[in-house]
PDB file with one MODEL, atoms N, CA, C and O in Angstrom:
MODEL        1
ATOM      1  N   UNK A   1     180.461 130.941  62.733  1.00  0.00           N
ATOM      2  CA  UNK A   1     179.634 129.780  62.511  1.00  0.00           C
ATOM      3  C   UNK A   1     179.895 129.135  61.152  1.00  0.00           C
ATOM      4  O   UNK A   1     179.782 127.928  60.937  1.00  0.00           O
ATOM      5  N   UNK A   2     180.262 130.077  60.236  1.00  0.00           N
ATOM      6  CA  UNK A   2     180.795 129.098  58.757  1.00  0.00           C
ATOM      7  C   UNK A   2     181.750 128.328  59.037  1.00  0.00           C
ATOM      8  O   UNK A   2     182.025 127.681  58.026  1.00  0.00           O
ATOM      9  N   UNK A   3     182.480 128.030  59.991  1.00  0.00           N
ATOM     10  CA  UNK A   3     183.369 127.187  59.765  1.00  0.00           C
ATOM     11  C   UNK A   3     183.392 126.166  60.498  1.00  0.00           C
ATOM     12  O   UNK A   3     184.075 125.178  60.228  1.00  0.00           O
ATOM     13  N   UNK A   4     182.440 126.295  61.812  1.00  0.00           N
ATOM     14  CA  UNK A   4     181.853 125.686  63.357  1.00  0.00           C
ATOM     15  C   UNK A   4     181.506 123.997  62.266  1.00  0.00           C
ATOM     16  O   UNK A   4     180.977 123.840  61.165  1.00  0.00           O
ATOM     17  N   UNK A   5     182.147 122.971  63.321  1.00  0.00           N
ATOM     18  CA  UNK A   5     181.882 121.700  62.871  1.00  0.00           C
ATOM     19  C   UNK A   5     180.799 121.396  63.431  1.00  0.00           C
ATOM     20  O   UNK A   5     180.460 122.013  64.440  1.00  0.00           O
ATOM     21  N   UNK A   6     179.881 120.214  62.823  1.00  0.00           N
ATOM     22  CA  UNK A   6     178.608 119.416  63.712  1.00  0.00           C
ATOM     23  C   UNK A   6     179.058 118.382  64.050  1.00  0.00           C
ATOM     24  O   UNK A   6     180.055 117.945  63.476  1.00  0.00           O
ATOM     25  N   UNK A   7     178.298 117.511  65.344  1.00  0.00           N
ATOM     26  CA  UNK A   7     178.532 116.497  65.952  1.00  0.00           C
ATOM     27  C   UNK A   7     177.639 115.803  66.247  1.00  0.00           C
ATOM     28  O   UNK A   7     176.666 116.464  65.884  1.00  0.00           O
ATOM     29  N   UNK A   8     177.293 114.943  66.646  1.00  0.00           N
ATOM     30  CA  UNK A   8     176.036 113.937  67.485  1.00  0.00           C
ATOM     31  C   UNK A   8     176.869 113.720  68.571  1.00  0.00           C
ATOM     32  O   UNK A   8     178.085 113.576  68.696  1.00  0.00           O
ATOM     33  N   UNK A   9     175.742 113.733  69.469  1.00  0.00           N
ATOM     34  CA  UNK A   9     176.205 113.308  70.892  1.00  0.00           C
ATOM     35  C   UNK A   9     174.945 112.120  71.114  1.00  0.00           C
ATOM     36  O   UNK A   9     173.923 112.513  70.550  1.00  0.00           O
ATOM     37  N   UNK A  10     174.772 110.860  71.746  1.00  0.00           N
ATOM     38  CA  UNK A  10     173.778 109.828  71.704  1.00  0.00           C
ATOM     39  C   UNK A  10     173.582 110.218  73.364  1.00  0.00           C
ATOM     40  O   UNK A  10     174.561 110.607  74.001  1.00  0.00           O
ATOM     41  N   UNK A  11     172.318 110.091  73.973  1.00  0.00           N
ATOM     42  CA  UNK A  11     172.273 110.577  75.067  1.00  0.00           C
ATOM     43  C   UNK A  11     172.328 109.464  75.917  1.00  0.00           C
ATOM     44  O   UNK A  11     171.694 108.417  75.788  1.00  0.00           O
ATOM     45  N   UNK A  12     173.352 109.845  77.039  1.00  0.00           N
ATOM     46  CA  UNK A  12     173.636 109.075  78.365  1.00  0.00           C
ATOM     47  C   UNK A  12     172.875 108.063  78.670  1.00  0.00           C
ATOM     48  O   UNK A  12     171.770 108.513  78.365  1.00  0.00           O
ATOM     49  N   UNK A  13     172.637 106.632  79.200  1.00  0.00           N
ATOM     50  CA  UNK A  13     171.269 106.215  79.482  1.00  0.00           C
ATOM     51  C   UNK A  13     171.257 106.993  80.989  1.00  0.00           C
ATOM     52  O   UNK A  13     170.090 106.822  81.343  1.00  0.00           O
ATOM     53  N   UNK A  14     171.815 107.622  81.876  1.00  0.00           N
ATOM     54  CA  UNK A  14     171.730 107.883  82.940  1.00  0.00           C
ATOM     55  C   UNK A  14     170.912 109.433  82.860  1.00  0.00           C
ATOM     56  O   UNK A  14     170.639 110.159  83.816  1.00  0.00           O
ATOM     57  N   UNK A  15     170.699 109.612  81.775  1.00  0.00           N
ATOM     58  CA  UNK A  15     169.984 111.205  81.062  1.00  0.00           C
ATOM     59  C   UNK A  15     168.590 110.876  81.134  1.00  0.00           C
ATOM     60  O   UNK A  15     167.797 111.787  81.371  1.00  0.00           O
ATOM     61  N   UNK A  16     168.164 109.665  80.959  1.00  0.00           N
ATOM     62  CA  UNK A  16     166.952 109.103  80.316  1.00  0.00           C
ATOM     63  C   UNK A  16     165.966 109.820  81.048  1.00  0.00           C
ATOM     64  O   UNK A  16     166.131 109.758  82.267  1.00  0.00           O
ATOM     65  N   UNK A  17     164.571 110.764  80.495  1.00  0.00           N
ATOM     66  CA  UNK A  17     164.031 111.468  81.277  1.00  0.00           C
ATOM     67  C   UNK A  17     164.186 112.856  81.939  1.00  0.00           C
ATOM     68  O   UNK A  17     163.353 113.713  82.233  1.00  0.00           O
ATOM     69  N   UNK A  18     165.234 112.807  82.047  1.00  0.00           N
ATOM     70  CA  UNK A  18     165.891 114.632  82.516  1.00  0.00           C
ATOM     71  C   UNK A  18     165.409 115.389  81.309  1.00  0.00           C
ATOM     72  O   UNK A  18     165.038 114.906  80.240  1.00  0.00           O
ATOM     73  N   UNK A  19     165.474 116.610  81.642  1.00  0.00           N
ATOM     74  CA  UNK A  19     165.270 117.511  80.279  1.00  0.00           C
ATOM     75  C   UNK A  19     166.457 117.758  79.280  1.00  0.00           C
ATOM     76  O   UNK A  19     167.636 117.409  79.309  1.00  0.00           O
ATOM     77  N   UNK A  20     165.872 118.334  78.575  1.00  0.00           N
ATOM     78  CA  UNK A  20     166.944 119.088  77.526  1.00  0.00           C
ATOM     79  C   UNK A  20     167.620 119.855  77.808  1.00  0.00           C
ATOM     80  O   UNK A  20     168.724 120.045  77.300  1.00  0.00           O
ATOM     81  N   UNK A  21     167.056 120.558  78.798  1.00  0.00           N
ATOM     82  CA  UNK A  21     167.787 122.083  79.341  1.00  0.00           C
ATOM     83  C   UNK A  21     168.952 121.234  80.470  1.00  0.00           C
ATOM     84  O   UNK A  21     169.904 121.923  80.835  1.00  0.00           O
ATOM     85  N   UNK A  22     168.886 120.038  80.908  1.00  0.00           N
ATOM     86  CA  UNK A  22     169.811 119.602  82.082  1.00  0.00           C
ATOM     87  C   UNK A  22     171.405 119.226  80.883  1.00  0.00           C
ATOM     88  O   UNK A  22     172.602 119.490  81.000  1.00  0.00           O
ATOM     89  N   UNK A  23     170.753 118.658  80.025  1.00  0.00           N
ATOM     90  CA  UNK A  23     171.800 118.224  78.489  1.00  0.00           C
ATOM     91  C   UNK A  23     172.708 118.950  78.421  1.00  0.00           C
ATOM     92  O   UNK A  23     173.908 118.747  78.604  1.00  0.00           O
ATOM     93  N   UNK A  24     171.818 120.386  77.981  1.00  0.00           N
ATOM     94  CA  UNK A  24     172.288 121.505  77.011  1.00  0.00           C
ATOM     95  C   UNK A  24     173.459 122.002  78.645  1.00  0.00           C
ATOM     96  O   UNK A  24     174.655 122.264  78.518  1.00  0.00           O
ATOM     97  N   UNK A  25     172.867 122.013  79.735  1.00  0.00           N
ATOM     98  CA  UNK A  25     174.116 122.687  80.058  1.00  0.00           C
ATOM     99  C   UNK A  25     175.106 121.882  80.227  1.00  0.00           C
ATOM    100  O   UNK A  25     176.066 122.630  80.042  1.00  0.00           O
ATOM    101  N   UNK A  26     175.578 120.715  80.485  1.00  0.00           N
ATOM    102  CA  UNK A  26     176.110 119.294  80.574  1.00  0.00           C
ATOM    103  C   UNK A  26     176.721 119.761  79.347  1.00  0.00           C
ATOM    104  O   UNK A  26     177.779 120.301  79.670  1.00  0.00           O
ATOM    105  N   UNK A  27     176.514 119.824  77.754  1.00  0.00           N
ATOM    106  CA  UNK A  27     177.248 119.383  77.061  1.00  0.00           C
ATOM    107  C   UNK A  27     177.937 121.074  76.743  1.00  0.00           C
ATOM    108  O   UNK A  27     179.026 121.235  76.193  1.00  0.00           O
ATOM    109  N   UNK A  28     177.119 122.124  77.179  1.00  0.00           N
ATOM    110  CA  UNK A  28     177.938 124.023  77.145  1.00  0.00           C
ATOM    111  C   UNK A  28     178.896 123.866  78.354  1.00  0.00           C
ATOM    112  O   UNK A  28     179.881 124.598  78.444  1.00  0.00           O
ATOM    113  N   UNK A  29     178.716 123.249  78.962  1.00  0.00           N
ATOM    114  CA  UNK A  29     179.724 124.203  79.684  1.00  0.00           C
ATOM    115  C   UNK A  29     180.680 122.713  80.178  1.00  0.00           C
ATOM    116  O   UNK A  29     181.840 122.967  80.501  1.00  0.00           O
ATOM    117  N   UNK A  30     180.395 121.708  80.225  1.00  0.00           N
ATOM    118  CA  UNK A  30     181.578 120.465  80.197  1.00  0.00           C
ATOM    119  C   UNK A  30     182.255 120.118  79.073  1.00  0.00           C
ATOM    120  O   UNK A  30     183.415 119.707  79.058  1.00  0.00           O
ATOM    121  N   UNK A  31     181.503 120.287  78.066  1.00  0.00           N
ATOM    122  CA  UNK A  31     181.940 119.493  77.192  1.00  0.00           C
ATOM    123  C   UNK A  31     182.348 120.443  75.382  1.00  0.00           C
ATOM    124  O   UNK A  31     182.763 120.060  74.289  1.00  0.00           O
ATOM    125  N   UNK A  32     181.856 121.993  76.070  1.00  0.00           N
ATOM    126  CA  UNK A  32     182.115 122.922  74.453  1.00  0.00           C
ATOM    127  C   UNK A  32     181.258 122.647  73.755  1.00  0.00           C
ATOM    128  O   UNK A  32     181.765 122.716  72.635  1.00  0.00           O
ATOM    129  N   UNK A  33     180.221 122.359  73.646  1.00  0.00           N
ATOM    130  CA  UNK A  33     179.295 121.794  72.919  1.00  0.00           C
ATOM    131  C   UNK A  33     178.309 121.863  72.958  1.00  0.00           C
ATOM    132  O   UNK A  33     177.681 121.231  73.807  1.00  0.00           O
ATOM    133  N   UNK A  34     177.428 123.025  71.652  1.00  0.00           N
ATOM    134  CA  UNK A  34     176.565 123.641  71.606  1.00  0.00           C
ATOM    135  C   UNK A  34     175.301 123.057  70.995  1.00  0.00           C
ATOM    136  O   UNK A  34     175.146 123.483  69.850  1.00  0.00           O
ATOM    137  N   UNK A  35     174.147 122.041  71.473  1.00  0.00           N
ATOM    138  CA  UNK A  35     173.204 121.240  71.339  1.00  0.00           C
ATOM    139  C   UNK A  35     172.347 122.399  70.072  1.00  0.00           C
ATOM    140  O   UNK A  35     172.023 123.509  70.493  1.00  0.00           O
ATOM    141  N   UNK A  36     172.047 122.050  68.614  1.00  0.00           N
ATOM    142  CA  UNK A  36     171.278 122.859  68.128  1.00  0.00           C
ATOM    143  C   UNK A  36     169.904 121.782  67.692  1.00  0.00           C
ATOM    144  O   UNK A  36     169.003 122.362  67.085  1.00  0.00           O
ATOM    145  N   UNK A  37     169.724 120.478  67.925  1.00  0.00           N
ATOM    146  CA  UNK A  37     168.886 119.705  67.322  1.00  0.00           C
ATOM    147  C   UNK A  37     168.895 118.746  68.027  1.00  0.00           C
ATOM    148  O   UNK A  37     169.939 118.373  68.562  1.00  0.00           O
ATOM    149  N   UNK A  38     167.622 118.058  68.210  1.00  0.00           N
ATOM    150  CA  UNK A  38     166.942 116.683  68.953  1.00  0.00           C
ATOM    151  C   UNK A  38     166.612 115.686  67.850  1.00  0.00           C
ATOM    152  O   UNK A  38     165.605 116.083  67.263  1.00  0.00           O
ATOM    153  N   UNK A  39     167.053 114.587  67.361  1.00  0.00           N
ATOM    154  CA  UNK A  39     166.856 113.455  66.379  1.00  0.00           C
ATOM    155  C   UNK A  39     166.212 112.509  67.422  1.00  0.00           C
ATOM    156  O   UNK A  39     166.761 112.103  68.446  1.00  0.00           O
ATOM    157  N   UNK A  40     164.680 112.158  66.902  1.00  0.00           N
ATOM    158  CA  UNK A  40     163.932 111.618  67.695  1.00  0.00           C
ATOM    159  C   UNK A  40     163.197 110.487  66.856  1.00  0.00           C
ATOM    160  O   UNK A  40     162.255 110.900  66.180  1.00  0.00           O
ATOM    161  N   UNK A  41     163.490 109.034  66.783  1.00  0.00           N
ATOM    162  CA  UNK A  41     162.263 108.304  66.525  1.00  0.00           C
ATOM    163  C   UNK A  41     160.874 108.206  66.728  1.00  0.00           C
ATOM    164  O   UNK A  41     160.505 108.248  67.902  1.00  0.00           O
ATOM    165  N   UNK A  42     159.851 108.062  65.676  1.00  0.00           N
ATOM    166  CA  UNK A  42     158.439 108.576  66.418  1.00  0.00           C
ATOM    167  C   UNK A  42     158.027 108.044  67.525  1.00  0.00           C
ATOM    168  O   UNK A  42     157.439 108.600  68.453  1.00  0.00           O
ATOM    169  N   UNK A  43     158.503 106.409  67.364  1.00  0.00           N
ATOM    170  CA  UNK A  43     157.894 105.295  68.097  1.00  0.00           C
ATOM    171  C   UNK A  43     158.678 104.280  68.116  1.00  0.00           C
ATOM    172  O   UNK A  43     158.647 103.511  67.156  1.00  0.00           O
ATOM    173  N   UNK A  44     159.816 103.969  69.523  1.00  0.00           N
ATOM    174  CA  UNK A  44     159.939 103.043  69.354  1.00  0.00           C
ATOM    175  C   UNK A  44     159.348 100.843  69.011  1.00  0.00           C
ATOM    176  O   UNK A  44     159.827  99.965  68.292  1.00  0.00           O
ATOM    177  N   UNK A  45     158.153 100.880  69.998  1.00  0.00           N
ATOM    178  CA  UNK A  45     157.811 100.120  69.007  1.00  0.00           C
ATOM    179  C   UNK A  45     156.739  99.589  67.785  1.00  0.00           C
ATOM    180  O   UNK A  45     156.099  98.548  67.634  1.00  0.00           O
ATOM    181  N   UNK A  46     156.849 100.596  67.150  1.00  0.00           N
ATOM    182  CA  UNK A  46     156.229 100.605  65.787  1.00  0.00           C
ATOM    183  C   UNK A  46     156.651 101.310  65.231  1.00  0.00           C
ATOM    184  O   UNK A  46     156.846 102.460  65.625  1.00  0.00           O
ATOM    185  N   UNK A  47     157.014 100.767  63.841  1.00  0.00           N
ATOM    186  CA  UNK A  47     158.083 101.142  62.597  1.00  0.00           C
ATOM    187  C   UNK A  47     157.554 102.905  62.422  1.00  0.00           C
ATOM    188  O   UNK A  47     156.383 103.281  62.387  1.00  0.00           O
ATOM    189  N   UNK A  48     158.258 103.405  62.371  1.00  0.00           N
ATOM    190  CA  UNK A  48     157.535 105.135  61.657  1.00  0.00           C
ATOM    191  C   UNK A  48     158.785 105.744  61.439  1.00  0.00           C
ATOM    192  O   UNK A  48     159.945 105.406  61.674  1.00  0.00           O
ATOM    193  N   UNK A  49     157.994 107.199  60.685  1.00  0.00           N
ATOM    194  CA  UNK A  49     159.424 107.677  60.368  1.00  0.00           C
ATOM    195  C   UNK A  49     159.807 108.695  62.022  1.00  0.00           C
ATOM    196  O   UNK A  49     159.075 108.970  62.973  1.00  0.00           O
ATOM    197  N   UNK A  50     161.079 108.976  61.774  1.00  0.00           N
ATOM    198  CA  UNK A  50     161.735 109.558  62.739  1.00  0.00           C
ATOM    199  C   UNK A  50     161.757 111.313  62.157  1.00  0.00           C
ATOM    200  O   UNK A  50     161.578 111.668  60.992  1.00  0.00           O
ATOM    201  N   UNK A  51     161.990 112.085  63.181  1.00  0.00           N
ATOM    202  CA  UNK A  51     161.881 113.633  62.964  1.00  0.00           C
ATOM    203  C   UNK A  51     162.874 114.098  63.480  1.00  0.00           C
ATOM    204  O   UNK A  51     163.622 113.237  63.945  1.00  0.00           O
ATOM    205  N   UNK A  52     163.365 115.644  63.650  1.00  0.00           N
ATOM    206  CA  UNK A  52     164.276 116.366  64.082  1.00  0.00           C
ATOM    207  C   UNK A  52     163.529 117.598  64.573  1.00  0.00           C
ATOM    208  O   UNK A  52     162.662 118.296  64.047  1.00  0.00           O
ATOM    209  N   UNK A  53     164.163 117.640  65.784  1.00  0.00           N
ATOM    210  CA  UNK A  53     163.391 118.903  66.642  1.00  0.00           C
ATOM    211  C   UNK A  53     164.363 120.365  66.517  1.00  0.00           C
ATOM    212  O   UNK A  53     164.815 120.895  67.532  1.00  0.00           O
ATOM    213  N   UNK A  54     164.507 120.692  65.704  1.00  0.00           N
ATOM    214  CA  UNK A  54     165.183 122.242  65.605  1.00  0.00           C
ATOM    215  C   UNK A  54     165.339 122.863  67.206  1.00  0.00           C
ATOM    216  O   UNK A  54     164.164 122.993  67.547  1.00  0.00           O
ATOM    217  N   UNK A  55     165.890 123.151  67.945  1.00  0.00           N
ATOM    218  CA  UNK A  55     165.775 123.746  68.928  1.00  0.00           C
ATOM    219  C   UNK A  55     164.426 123.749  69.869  1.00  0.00           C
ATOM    220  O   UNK A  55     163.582 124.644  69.906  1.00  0.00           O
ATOM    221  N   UNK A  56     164.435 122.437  70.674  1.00  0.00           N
ATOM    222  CA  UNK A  56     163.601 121.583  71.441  1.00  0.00           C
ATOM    223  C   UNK A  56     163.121 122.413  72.282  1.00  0.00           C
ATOM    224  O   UNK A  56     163.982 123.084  72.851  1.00  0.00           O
ATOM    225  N   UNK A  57     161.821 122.660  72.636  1.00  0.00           N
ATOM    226  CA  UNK A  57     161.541 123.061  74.433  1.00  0.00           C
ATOM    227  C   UNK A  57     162.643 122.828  75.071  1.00  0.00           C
ATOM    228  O   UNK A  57     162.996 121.666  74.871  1.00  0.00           O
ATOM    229  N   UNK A  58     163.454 123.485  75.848  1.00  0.00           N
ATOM    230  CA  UNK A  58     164.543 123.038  76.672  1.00  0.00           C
ATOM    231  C   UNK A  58     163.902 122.470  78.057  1.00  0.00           C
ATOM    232  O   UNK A  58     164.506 121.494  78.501  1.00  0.00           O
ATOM    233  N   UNK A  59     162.923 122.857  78.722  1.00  0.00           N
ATOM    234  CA  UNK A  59     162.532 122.465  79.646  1.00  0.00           C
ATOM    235  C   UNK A  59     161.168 121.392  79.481  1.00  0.00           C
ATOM    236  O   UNK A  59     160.955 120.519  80.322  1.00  0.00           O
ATOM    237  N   UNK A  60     160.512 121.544  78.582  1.00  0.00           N
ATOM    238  CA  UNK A  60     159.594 120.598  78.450  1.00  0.00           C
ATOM    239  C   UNK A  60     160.157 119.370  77.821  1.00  0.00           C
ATOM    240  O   UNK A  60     159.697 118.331  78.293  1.00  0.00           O
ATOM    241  N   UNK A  61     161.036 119.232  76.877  1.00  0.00           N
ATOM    242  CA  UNK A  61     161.627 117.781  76.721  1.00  0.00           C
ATOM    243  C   UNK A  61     162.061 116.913  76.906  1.00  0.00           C
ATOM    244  O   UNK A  61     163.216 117.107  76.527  1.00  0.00           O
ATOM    245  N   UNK A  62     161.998 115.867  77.287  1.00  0.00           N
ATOM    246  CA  UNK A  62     162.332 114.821  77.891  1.00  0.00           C
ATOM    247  C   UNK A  62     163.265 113.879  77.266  1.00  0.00           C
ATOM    248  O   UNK A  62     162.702 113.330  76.319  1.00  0.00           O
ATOM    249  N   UNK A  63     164.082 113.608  77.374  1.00  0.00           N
ATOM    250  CA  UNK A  63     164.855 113.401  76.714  1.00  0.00           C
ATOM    251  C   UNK A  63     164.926 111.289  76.342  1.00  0.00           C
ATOM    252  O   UNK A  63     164.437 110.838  77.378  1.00  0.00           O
ATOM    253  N   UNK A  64     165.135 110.579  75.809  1.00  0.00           N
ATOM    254  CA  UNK A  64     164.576 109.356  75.356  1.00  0.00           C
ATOM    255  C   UNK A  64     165.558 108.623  75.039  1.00  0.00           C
ATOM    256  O   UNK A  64     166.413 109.402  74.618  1.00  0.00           O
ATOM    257  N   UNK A  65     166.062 107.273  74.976  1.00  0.00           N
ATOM    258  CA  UNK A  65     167.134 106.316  74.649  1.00  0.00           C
ATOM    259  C   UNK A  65     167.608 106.180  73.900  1.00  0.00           C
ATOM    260  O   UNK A  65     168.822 105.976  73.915  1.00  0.00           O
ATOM    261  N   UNK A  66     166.773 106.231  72.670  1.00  0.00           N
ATOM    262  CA  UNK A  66     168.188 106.414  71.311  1.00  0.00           C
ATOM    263  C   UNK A  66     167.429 107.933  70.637  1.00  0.00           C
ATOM    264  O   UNK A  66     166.785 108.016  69.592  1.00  0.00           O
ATOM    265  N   UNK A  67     167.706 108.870  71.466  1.00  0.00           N
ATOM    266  CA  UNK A  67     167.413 110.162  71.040  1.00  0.00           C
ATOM    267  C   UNK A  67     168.791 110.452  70.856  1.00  0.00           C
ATOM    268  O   UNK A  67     169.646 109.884  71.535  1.00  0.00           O
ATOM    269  N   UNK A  68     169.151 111.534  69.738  1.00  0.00           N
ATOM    270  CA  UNK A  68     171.012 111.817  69.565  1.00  0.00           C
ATOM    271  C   UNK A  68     170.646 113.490  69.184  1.00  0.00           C
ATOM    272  O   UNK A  68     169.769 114.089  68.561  1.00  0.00           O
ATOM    273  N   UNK A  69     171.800 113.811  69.910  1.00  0.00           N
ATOM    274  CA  UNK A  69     171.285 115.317  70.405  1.00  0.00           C
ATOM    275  C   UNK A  69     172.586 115.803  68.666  1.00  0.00           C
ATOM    276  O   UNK A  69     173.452 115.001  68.316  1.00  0.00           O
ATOM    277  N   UNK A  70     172.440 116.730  68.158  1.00  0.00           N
ATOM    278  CA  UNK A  70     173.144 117.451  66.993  1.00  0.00           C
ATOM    279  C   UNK A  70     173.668 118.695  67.477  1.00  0.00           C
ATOM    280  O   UNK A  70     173.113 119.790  67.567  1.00  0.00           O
ATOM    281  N   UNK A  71     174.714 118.375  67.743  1.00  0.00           N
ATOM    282  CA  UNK A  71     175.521 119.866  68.053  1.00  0.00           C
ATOM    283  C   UNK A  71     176.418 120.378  67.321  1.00  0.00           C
ATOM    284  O   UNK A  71     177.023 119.728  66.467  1.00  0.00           O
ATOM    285  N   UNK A  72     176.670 121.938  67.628  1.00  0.00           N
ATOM    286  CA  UNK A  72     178.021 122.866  66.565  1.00  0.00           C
ATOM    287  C   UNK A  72     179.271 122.094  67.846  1.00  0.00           C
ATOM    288  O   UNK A  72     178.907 121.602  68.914  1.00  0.00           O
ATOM    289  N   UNK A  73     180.413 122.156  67.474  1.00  0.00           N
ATOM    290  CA  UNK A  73     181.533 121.793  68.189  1.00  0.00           C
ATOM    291  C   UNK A  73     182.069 120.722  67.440  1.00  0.00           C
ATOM    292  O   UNK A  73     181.626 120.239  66.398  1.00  0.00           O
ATOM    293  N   UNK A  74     183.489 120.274  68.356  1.00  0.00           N
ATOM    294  CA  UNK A  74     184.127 119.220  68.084  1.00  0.00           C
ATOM    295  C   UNK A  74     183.877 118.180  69.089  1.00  0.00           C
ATOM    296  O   UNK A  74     183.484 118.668  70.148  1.00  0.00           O
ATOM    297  N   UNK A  75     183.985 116.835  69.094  1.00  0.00           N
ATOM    298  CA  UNK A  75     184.043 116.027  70.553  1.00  0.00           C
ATOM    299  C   UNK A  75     185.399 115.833  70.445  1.00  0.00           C
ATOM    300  O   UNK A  75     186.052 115.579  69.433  1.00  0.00           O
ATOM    301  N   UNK A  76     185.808 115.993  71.719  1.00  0.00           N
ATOM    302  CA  UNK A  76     187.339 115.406  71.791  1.00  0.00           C
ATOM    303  C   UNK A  76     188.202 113.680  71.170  1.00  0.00           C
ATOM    304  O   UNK A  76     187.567 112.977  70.384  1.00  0.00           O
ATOM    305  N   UNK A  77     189.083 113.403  71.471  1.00  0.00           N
ATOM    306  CA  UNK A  77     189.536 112.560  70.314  1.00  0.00           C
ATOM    307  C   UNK A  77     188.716 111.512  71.515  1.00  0.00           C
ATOM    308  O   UNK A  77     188.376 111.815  72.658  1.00  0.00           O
ATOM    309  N   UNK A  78     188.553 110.205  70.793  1.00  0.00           N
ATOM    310  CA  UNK A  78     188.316 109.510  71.523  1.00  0.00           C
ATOM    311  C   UNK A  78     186.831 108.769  72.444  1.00  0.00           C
ATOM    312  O   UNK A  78     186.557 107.801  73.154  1.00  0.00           O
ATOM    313  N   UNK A  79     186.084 110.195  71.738  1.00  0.00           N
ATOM    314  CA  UNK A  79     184.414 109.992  72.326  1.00  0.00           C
ATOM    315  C   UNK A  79     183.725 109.412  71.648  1.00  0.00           C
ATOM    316  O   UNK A  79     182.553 109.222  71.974  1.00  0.00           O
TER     317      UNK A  79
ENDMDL
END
C-alpha cells in the first residue's frame, strides 16, 4: 500500500441511485480498482460545504451525480 496510487473515478450517470456495493464491485473486479472514499456535496441546490465518506455503507448508499468515488489503483491510459 506505500506505493499503491489514488484515483477518482466520477460516477456513471447510468449508476445514479444503485448502491455503493454495485460500484465497488464494477470498479474490483472490471476495472482493478479499489473504491476507499465517497466525495459527496451536502446539497446540491444550496451552497454548503461538501464531505468525504471514509468507507461508505456499501449497501445503504446511494450513490448521486457529481458524487466521485476515491480509489487505490491506476485508471488505464485514456479514462
Amino acid at each position: 500500500m506505500l506505493k499503491c496510487q489514488i484515483c477518482t473515478v466520477n460516477v456513471p450517470k447510468n449508476w445514479i441511485g444503485r448502491s455503493y456495493r454495485d460500484l465497488i464491485d464494477r470498479l474490483l473486479w472490471g476495472e482493478d480498482l479499489l473504491p476507499i472514499a465517497l466525495f459527496r456535496r451536502q446539497n446540491r441546490e444550496v451552497r454548503g460545504p461538501s464531505f468525504l465518506y471514509a468507507a461508505p455503507c456499501a449497501l445503504d448508499t446511494e450513490l448521486d451525480l457529481e458524487d466521485i468515488i476515491i480509489c487505490f489503483g491506476q485508471k488505464p491510459v485514456g479514462s
